[in-house]
Structures are given as C-alpha cells and as structure tokens.
N, C-alpha and C positions, 0 to 999 in steps of 0.2 A: 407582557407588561401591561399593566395597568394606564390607563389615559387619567392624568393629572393636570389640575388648572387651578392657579392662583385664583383664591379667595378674595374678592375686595375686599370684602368686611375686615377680615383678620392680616389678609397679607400673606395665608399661609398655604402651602400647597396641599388640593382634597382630593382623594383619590377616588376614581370610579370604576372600580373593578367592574368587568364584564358580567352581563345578567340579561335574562330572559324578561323582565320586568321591564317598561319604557323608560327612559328616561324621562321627565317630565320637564320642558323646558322653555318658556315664558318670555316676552321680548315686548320690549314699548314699542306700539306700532304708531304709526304718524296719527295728526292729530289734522281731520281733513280738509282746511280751507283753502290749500294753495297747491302749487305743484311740488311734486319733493325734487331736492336737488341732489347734488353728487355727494354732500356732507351727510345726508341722510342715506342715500344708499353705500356709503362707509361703511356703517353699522350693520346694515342690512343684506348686504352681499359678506360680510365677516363670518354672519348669525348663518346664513344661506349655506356655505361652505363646512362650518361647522357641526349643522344638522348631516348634513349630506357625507361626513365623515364617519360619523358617529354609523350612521347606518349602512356604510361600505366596510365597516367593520365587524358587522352582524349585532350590533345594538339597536337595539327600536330604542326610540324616539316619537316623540309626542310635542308636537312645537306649534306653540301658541302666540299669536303674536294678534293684539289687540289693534280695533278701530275706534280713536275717541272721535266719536259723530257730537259729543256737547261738549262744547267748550265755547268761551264768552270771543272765541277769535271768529270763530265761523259765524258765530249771533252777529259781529259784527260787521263781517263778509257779505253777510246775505242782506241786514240795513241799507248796507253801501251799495250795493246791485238793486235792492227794491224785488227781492226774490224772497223764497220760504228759507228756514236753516235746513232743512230735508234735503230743498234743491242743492245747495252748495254740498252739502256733507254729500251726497249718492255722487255728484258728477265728480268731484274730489277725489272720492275714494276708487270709481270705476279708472280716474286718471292714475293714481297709484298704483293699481294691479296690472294696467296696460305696461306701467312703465317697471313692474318686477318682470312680467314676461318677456321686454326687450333686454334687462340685464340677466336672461336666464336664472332667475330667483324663484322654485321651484319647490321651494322643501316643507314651507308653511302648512300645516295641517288644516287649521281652523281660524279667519279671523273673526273672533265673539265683538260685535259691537258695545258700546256703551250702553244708549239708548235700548238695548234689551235686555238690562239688568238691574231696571228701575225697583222691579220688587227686593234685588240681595240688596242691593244699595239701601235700601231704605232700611230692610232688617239689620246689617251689621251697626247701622247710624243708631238705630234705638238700643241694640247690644252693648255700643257703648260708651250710652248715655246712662244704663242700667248697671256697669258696674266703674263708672264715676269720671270716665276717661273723656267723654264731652258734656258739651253746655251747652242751651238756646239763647238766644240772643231776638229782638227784634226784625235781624237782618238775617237769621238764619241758626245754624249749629255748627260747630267749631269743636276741634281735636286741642283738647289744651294742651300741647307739649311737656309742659313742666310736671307734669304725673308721667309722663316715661322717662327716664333717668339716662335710659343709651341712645335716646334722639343725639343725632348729631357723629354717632361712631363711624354709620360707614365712609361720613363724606369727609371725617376726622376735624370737625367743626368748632371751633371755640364761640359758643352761641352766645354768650357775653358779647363777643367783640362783635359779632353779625346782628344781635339785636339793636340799637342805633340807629341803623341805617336799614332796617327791612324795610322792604315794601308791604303795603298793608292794606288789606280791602276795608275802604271806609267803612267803622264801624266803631263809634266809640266805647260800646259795654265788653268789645273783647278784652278777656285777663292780661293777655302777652301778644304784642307785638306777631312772633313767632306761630301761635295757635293758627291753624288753617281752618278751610271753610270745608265742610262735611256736606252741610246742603245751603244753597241759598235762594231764599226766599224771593219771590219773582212780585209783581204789582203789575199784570195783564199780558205781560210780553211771553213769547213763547221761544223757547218751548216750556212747557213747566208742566209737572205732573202733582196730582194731589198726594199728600204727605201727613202725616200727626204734627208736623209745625206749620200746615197751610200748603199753599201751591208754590211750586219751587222746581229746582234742577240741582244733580250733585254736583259737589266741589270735583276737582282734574282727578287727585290722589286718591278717592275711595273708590273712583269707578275702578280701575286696575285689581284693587286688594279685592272687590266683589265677583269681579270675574276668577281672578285665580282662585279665589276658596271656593265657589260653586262648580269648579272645573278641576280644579287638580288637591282639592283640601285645604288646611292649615299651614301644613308644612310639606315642600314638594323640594326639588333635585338643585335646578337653576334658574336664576333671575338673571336675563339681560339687555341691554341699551346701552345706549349713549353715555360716555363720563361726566356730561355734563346737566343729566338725570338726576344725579347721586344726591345731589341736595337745590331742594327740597325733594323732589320728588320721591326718590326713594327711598329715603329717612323715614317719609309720613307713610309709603307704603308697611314699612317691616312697624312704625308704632302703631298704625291702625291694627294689623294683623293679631302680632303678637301680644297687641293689648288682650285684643278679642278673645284669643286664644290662652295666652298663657301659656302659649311654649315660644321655644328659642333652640336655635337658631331657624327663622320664616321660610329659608332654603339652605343649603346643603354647602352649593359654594353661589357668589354673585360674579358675572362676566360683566363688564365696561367697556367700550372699544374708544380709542384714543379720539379726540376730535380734529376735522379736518381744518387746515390753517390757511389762510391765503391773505398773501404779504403781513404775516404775523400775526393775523387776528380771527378768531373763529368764522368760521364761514356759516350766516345766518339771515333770516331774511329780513331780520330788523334794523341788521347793517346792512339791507343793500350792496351786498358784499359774494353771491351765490352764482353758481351756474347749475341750471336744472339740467337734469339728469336728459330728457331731450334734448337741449342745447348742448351738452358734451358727445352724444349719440351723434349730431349732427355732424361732426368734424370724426369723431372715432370711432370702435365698436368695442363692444361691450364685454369683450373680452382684455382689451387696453384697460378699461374700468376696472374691470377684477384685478388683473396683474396687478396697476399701481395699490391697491386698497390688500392684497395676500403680498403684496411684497415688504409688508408693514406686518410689527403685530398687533395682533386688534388690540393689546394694550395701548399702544406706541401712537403720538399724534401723526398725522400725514400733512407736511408741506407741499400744498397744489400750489402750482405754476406753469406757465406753458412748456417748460422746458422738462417738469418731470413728465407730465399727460405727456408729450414727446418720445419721454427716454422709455415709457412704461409702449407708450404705441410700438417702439422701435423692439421691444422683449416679446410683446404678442407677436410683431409681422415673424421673431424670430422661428416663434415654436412653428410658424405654420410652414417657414422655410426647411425647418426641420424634416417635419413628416412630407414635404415633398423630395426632398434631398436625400433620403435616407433610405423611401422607395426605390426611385431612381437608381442610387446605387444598388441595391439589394436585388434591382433586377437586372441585373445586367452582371452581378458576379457572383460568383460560385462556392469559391472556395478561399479560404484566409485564414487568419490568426483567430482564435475561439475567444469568446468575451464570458464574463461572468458577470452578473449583477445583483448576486444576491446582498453583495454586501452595499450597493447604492439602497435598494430596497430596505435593509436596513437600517441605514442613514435617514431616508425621509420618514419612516414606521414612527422611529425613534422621536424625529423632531415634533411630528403633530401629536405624537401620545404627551410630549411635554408642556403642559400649555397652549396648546394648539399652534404651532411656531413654525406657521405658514412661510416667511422670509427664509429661514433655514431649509425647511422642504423643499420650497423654489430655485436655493440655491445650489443645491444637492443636483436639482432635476437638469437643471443650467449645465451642470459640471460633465454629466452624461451628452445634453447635447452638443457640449461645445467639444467631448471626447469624440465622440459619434462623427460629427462633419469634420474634425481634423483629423482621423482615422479609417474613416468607412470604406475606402479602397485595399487596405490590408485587412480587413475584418473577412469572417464568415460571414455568408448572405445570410443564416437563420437564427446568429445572433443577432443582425444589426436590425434585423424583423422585430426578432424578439424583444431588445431594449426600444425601439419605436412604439410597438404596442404596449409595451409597461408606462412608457414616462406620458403617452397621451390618453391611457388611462386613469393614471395619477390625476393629469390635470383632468380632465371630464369629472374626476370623482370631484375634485375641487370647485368646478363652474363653469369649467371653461370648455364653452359651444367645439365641437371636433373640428380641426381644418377640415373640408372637401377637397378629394382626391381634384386636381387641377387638370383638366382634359385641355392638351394642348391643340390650338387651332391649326386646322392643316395648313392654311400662308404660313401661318411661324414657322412650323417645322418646316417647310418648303426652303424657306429665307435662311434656317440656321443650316439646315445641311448645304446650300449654297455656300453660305461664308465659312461653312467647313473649306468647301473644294477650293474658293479664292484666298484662305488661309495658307492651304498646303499647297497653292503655288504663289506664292510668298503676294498677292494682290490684296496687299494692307486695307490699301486706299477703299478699295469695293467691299473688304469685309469691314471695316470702320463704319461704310455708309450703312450697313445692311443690320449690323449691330444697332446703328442710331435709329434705324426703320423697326427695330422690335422696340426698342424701347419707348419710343414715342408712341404705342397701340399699350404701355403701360408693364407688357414682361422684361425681366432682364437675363442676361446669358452669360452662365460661367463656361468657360472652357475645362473639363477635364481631360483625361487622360482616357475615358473609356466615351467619350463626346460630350456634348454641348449639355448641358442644363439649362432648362427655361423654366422660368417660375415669375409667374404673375403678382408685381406686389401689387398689395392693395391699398 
C-alpha cells in the first residue's frame, strides 16, 4: 500500500508510492530569539516521527528544516540585552538543538540558515522584480499580492475581508495593504547586507522560498509547519515561488500540524501563555511529550492541561511497565496458548500509511499491551517475546527513547521474597509493612501467580 496524506492546499488525498528517489521534505524551523516551548515542539516531534517513518519503511528522505537567524524579533532581542544579533541568534539556536536532543528529535538532515542565502535571496528579489511580480519603494521592495490571483487558497482566505485590518509595515508608497516586504532597506543598523536597492536585510517569507529552491528546486515532494504558518506565511512562500517559476503546484502535497491550546487559546509567547519545552522536561520525560503530541493527529489541535501531560505521563510510565512485565513473565514460563500478530501489524501499517494517523497506531499498540498484561500467563513465552519486541519497536521507530531492562536491587528482592514467606503464613500485618518499605524507595509489587513483580515507577 501506498502511504497517503491530505493535501492542505486541495483537501485531497496525494499518494506516495514507494521509490528509490528521496523524498524531499521541508519544515519551518524556529526563528531563534527565545527558547522553544512544547507548542513548538508539537510540530516538530509530529515532523520528527514522520521522517523516521518514512525511512523504517525503506524510503529515503531528505528533511530540511530551516534557521531564521534574521528576523526584526532577534534585532530586537539583542537591542534589549545590548548584545550583537549573532550573539542571540548562535546562543538561541545552540539552545534549540540541545533541546531537540532531549526530546529525541533526531531525523533533520540539514538546518540551512538564513543569513547564508543572502546571494539566492537577492537573486530571486531581482527575478521578480524582472517579470513584474515586485516593486521598490523608499523603504525597500515588496511582493505585490494582487498579480498572483491564488494568494490566499491555501489558508482559504477571503483577502477582501482581511485587508482592513492587516498589519502593515509603515510604508506609505505600498500598492496593498497585503503586499509583503522582499527586502528592507536598513539606515546604519545591523545587520544589513549591500543589495541593487542599497543596504538592507530580507523580508521572513523569501528567505524559506530561497533556501528550498537552491536546495531542493522549484518544485519538490512536501512542505511542512505549523497551521498557524498557512497565512501569511505560506501563501507568500507558494506566490514568491511560483511566481518565479511558473509552475504549480510549489509541492506535491503541504503537511500542517494542529496548534497546541491551553485553556482555549493558542499557546505563544506573546501571550505569555507557553511552557518551554525545559520546564515541561523538568517535571516529565520526553517520551510523555511525544505520546501526548502522536496521541493527536498532526492535523488535529492538542488541548494541554495538567491533567492531559498527566494522563499522557500515565501511557508512557504504561509502555515501560509493559516491557518490564512481559519479560518477567516470558521468563519464567514456557509453554501456553500461541499468539498471532500479524494482523495487529496490519492494523498499525495501515493507520500511519493513511495520513500518518499516529492516534490510531497508538491505539492499536495499546490494544496489544493491554491484551499482553491481561493474558501473559496463558500465553507462549516466544510469542509474548515476540509481540514485546514488535510493539517497542514500533514505538522506537516512532521516538520513543526504549525502556531500560530494570535491575532489581538486591534489598528489594530480599524484602519481596520476605513478604512472600509472611504472606503464606497468613502475616498480613509484616507483609503490609514490607510492601510500604518497597514503595517508599519508589518500586511497587504485584503479586502474581508465578511470584512478586517489582517495577520501578518513575
């Protein structure tokens, strides 16, 4: 079967047959004045997972995902500190990739900076200005919108009703409202490079379109970010391009991941409204992260709250009770009822070739372990091996860090075969006590039938 994913642009589903050829596939990367927080790693543990599919499938892949080091947020990051915009954008950016490494985000190929694309940048700006698609202005040069006629399709815009009330970089000689800034024109401040319209820095939208056409062409596989990207942002990306160019469709299919919500309203740092992706690490780990963000589909927005980072904590601690609980049994019995799993296998294949519909795979994987621990004592030992090593292969392929095999400490084990022997002579009271002495060192102890389980939660 073919792996399929809704198109934003059209709504329609684009098929990617299997091939020898990379995939070519593109992702808004932060823009580096601050620290990223969990609404930012949404997007980016979604894209993460996604890559890493693709190529446990035997598809290469090729995944891009950009540094904007210029932008007017960091110029005024670095004012406010009394620092260079270098200094902020490198320390920014080295705090970014520290904190992909703690969410195990792993699959990025290449991130191409801004600031080293000053020359495409400049060439695509004069491209065009040459066949009619921008203007100079006093203050710089500008993409006039109303010469591309499908501005506004992906983000399904009625730009009538959005002209009004745009935001607009002071500039009285602009035609529309709408028209964006291509390059702007600088008066001593830095950073600014020299240009055929004088000294300046480019607008957010052209540096993206100049990195992916110096890197993957005119027309490449996949575009993906944030939904809250779609406009402006990537409106002006597909009209710069395909201005340029004159073909269409700019990519193949566009990917969006829903945005994260908390107590109803986007989570961003200009509401004051964010918890950075450290600050969530500090109380969870990073594989709690993933779960709640693949328990969504990257369409789909995600309501944070304490209660879901909870409920999503409570699915991680589960898988790793799994693969301790599963060993466990597996070594200590022999012989049982035979398992099949080809058709679970199935089931998850199925879900993530259909738009990548990570919740449904999850749910699949769920349905195995929660068959798995209410079963594993009537099972064969080399199926119940068997589906352990499938479904925590699945998740690894997904992102998710392996449990470590749990070496139990010789007091516990000491303590629990004790309150075996006070159990089975009926000395409640001393096995009560002896239970509350493992748990308070942080393991806790099931009783089965073939002995005690200890498993450390964490």
């Amino acid at each position: 079967m073919s792996l399929h994913l809704t198109d934003s642009l059209t709504g329609k589903s684009v098929a990617f047959p299997k091939t020898k050829k990379p995939i070519r596939l593109f992702v808004c990367g932060p823009t580096v004045y601050d620290y990223s927080h969990i609404g930012h790693a949404r997007t980016y543990i979604a894209f993460d997972a996604f890559a890493r599919f693709l190529r446990w499938r035997a598809q290469p892949v090729t995944y891009i995902q950009n540094i904007t080091d210029v932008d007017d947020k960091i110029i005024a990051r670095a004012a406010e500190r009394g620092v260079s915009y270098t200094a902020i954008a490198r320390y920014y950016e080295r705090a970014y990739h520290a904190a992909e490494k703690k969410l195990n985000i792993v699959s990025v190929d290449s991130y191409p900076r801004a600031s080293s694309y000053i020359k495409e940048i400049i060439a695509l700006i004069e491209a065009l200005i040459a066949k009619g698609y921008a203007y100079q202005t006093d203050h710089g040069v500008y993409f006039e919108v109303k010469k591309f006629p499908r501005y506004g399709e992906l983000s399904r815009q009625n730009l009538d009703a959005v002209r009004p009330g745009w935001r607009v970089e002071i500039d009285p000689q602009k035609k529309d409202p709408l028209d964006f800034a291509l390059w702007k024109k600088t008066k001593g401040e830095k950073p600014a490079w020299q240009s055929p319209w004088g000294a300046g820095r480019p607008g957010w939208h052209i540096e993206d379109t100049a990195i992916t056409q110096k890197l993957f062409g005119v027309q490449y596989d996949i575009h993906g970010g944030a939904s809250e990207l779609k406009f402006p942002h990537h409106e002006s990306e597909i009209a710069q391009q395909e201005a340029v160019s004159g073909k269409h469709p700019m990519v193949k299919a566009w990917m969006h991941t829903g945005v994260l919500l908390i107590n109803g309203q986007k989570m961003s740092k200009s509401l004051k409204n964010f918890v950075t992706i450290d600050e969530f690490l500090s109380t969870y780990t990073a594989n709690t992260l993933r779960y709640l963000v693949l328990s969504h589909h990257y369409r789909s927005p995600i309501d944070y709250s304490p209660e879901a980072a909870h409920a999503a904590h409570e699915a991680a601690q589960s898988i790793e009770r799994f693969a301790a609980y599963s060993a466990f049994v597996a070594g200590a019995q022999k012989t049982g009822k035979r398992l099949k799993i080809a058709q679970w296998q199935k089931t998850v294949m199925a879900a993530l070739e259909n738009d990548f519909n990570t919740p449904a795979a999850l749910a699949e994987l769920f349905r195995v372990i929660s068959y798995i621990n209410e079963n594993a004592l009537s099972l064969h030992h080399t199926d119940i091996l068997t589906a352990r090593s499938w479904v925590l292969q699945i998740l690894a392929m997904l992102g998710f860090t392996p449990p470590t095999m749990q070496k139990i400490p010789t007091s516990l084990a000491r303590w629990a075969r004790k309150r075996e022997v006070c159990r089975a002579s009926k000395q409640f009271m001393q096995a009560d006590a002896l239970r509350k002495k493992i748990q308070e060192v942080g393991y806790t102890v099931d009783d089965t039938p073939i002995g005690p389980f200890l498993y450390h939660q964490r």
